[in-house]
N, C-alpha and C positions, 0 to 999 in steps of 0.2 A: 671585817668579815675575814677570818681564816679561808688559806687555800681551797683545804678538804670541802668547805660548805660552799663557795662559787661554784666548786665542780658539778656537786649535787644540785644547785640550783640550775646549772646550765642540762643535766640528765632530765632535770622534771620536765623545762622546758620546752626541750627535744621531743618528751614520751607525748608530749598534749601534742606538740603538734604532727609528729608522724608517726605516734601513738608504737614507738620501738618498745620490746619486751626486753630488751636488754636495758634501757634504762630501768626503767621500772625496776629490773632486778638486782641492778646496783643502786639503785635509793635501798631499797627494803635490805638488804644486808649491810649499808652503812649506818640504819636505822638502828640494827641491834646489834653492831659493833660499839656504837657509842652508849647502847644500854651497857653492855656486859663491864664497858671499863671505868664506868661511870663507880665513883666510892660509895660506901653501906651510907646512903641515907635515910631517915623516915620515908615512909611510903607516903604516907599521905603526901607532905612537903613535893616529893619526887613527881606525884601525878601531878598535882598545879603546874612544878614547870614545868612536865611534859605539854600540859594542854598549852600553855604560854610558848613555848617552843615551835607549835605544830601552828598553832595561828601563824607568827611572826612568817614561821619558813612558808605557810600557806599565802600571806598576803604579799610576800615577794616572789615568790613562782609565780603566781596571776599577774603580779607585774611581768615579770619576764616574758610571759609566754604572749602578753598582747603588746608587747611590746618586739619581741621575737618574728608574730605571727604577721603583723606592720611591714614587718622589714622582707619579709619571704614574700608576701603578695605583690608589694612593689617591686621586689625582684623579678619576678613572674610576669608581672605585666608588662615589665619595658621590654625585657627577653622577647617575648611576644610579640608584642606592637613592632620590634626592629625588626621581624623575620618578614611582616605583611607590610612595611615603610618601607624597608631598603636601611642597609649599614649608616648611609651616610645621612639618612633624615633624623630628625628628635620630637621633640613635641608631643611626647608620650604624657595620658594622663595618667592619675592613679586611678585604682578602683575606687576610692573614698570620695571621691569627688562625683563619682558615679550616682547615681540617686534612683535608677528603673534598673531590675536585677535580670538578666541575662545577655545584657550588654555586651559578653567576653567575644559569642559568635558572630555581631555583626559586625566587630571590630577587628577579627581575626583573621585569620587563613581563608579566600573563598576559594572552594575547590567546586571545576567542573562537573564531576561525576562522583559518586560515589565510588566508584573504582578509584579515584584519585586518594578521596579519603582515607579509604584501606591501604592504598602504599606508602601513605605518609604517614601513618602509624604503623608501619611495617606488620602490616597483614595480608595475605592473600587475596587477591582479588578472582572476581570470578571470571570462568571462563567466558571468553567471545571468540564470536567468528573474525577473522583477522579482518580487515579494511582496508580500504585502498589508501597509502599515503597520502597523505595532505600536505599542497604547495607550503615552504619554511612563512610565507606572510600570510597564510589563514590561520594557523598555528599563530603569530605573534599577534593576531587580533584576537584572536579568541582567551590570549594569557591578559591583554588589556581589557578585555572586559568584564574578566573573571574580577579583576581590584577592583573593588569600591567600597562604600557606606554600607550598601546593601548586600544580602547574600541570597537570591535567587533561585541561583541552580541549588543550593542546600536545602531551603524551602522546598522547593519541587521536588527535589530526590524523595524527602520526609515527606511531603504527602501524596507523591507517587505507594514508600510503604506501607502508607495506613488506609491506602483505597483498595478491595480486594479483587484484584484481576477478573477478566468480564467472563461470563461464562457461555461458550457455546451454543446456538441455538440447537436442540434434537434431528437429528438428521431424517428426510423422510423415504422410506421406502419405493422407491421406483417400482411402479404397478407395467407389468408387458404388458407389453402392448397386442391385444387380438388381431386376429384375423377379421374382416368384412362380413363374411362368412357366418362367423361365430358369435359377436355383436348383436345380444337381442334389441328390440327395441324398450326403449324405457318405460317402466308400469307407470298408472296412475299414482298420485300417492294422495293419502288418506289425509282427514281434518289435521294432526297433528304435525303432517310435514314430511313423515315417515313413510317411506314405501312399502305400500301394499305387497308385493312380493319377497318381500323378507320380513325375517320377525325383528328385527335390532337393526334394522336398516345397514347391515355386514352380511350376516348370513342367511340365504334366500330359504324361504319360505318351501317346504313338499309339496309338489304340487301332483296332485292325483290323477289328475284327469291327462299327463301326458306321461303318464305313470303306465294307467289305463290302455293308451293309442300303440303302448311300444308293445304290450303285451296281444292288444289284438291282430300286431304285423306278425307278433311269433306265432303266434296260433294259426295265422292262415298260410304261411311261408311252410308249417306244418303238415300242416292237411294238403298243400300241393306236395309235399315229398313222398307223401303217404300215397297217393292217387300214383303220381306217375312210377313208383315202386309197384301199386299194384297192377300198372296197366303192360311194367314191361317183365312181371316175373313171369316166370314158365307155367305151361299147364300146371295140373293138381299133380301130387306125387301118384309114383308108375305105382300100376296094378302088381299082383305077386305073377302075376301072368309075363309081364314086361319085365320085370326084373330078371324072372327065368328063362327067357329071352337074352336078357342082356349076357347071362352065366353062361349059357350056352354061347352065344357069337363068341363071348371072350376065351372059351376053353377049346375053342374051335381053331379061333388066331394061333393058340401056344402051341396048337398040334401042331397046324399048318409052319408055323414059324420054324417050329423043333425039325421039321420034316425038310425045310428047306435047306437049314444049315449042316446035318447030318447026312445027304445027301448028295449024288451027282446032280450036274445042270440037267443031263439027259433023264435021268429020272422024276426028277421037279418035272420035268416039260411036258411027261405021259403022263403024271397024275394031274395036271392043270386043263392038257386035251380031251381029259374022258370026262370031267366035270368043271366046266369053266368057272360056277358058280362059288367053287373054293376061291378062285384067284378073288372074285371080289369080296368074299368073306374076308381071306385074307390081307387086304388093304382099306377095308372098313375098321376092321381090328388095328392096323396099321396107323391109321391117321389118328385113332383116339389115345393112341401111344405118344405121337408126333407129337399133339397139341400139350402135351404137360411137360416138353422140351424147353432150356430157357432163348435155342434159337434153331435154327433151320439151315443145316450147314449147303443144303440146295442154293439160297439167297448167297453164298458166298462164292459158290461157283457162276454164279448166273455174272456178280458184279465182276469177280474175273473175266469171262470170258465178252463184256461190251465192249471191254478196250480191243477185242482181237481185229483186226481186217475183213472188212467185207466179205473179198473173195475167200477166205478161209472156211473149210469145212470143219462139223464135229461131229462128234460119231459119241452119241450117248446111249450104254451100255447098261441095263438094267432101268429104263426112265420112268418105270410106272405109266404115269397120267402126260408126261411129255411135255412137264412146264415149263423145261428151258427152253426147246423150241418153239414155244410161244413169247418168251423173252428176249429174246436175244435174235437179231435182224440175220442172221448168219445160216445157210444153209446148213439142217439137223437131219444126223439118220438116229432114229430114234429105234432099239430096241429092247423087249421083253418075250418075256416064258408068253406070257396072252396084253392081244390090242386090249387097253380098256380105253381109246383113245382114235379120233381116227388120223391117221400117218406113222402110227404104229406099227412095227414089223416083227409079228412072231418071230421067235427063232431061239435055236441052245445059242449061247452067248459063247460056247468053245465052236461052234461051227457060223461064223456069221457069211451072210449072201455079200462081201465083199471082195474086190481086187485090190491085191498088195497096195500100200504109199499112194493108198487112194484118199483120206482124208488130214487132216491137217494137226486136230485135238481131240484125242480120244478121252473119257469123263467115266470112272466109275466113283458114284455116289451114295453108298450105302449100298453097296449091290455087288459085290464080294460075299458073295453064299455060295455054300456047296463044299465038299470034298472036293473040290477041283481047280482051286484058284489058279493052279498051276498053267489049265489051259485058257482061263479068262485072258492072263497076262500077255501068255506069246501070241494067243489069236490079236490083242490090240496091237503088240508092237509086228506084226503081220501086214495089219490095213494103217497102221500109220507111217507115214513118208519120216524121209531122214530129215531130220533136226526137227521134228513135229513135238508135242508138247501130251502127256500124261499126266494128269489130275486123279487124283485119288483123296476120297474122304470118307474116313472111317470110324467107327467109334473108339474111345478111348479105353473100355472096357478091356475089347478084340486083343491089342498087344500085351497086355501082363507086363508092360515096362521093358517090353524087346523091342520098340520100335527100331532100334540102332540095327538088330539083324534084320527086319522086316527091310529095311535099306538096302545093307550091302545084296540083298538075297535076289532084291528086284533091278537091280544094279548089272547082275550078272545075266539078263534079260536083255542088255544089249541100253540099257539105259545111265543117266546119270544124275546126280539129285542139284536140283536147282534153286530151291526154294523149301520149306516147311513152315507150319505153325503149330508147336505144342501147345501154345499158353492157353486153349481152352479145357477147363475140366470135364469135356462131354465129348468134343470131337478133333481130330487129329488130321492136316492138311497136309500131301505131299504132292509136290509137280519135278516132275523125272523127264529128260529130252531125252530123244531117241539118237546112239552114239554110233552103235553097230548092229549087222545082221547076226541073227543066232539062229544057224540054221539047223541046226543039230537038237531039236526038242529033246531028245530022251538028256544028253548029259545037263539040263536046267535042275535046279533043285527044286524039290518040291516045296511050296508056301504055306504055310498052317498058320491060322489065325482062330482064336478063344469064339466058341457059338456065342451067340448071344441068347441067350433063354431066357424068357418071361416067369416070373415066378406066378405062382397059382395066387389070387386075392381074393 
């Protein structure tokens, strides 16, 4: 046998058994290298020894390659066998002596885990949560028990993968828990098992008849709103008789009202002496005014003046009906234009029946009327004592946004400002202590404050 044909032979052998395309590729172009240089023979002659050719080299290839293929398995399996014996053991058998086919796994490598497997064929393993080390002699039992005949943990791993992980039971909805209270009692339940108060034994059943009970409580919680509505409305609506009534008291007020602020105190006092019956016209008209107020700036003097001292006196200046002195434990000189009140003292409010620093707290409270506030102011600070206390409250309208001169002006009255509150939008508080005497009435300035006028409705 020429060089060139071993080579070829040893190429076939190679491709059967690890099936290289390069051999293959060098057979098939030394195949028709040896056509081309081959001399002009008859054809026919040529194909016989081709076919005679192609046997020969086919029936020595099959030798070689089981021949070949012999020598590579038993290479394989001593390699093998020495890595799970140890270097220095022998007594490897071959595969041919073998006789039951999967033999290679129980005789091979046992590995612990499957993560083992994978890094011994250099493949990744899967992630874990780290572990706590283990003592170096639990570790050298567990490599001793991994050797043997048998392989175990590989069994187990393999039909750990072909079991399919267990699945979850349904998780079940936590029902809250009622109240006592609310907790009906449980119905009958019918032939089938099923509770009479529901249709699907989940969702209950309309039940009519306490359908029926909620609507007969609305009905009579009804009819008592209706009843005690009608038992506290007002008579029947006014006659045209009363209403022309009403037109007339109101257009009566506006005179009266107009007449008052337009006017001296001394003049107010001779129209109230020769018909007293206006003064109560006009404070009928008065209080129906008061009541659509959102407050009663009286109620605010009244709570000033329970902190005062016993012995202290006050001297209320225009009091109407004289409810501070009925409030407030403190000896009250009470005056107006007319008593409607008894402890009431007639009188002009520029001329009062008093002796100088005779009282303590002098109070005007909406009772600042007339062309003449000039003389309200020095007759109080007249009958009030030094370092005595002046209240004033007025309406918001009155100043047009002068409060600041309304200050200095009463200021020069021989007073000082002690106290204020603007922050109502309807009425305006000042308390002034008495500083000095002012004896000199003519050089005071004169006080002018905005009328207050009713409009016609």
């Amino acid at each position: 046998m020429s060089k060139k044909e071993g080579s070829r032979l040893v190429l076939h052998s190679l491709d059967k058994v690890l099936n290289s395309p390069s051999g293959t590729r060098a057979l098939l172009t030394s195949d028709v290298s040896d056509m081309e240089n081959s001399p002009n023979i008859n054809p026919e002659k040529n194909a016989e020894s081709k076919r005679k050719t192609l046997k020969k080299k086919l029936q020595a290839v099959g030798d070689q390659v089981k021949e070949n293929g012999a020598n590579i398995k038993k290479s394989l399996m001593t390699t093998i066998s020495e890595k799970s014996l140890g270097r220095g053991q022998e007594g490897t058998q071959s595969v041919e002596d073998k006789s039951s086919g999967g033999e290679l796994l129980k005789t091979g490598i046992k590995f612990t885990s499957q993560d083992a497997f994978l890094r011994f064929i250099n493949m990744p393993a899967k992630a874990r949560r780290s572990k706590k080390r283990k003592h170096d002699s639990e570790v050298e039992n567990e490599e001793e028990l991994s050797q043997g005949s048998d392989n175990p943990s590989f069994e187990a791993s393999m039909s750990l993968e072909q079991t399919p992980p267990p699945i979850p039971p349904p998780r079940k909805k936590k029902k809250k828990l009622e109240s006592p209270e609310k907790v009906e009692k449980i119905s009958p339940t019918n032939s089938k098992g099923i509770d009479s108060s529901t249709v699907d034994a989940t969702h209950r059943r309309f039940n009519k008849d306490k359908l029926k009970c909620i609507l007969d409580q609305a009905d009579s919680k009804h009819k008592i709103l209706e009843l005690s509505k009608s038992t506290s409305e007002s008579p029947a609506k006014k006659s045209f008789l009363d209403k022309a009534k009403d037109k007339l008291s109101a257009s009566r007020f506006r005179y009266l009202n107009e007449q008052l602020y337009t006017q001296t105190s001394s003049q107010s006092a001779k129209m109230f002496k020769e018909d007293k019956s206006l003064f109560e016209a006009y404070h009928e008209g008065f209080h129906q005014q008061a009541n659509a107020w959102p407050s009663d700036p009286l109620d605010k003097i009244i709570a000033a003046c329970l902190h005062l001292a016993e012995d202290q006196v006050v001297a209320d200046l225009g009091c109407g009906e004289a409810r501070l002195s009925r409030s407030i434990p403190n000896k009250v000189h009470s005056f107006d234009l007319v008593a409607m009140s008894p402890g009431v003292v007639e009188c002009d409010m520029s001329k009062l029946p008093l002796k100088s620093g005779s009282v303590n707290v002098v109070v005007f409270c909406l009772s600042l009327m007339g062309t003449n506030i000039k003389d309200f102011l020095s007759e109080g600070a007249r009958i009030l004592e030094m370092g005595g206390l002046l209240k004033i409250a007025e309406l918001e309208s009155r100043f047009e946004g002068n409060q600041d001169q309304f200050i200095k002006n009463v200021q020069k009255y021989g007073f000082e400002l002690t106290w204020k509150d603007l922050s109502s939008p309807y009425f305006y508080f000042f308390d002034f202590k008495k500083v000095k005497h002012k004896a000199n009435k003519k050089k005071l300035p004169s006080i002018e404050l905005k009328p207050c006028l009713y409009k016609k409705r």
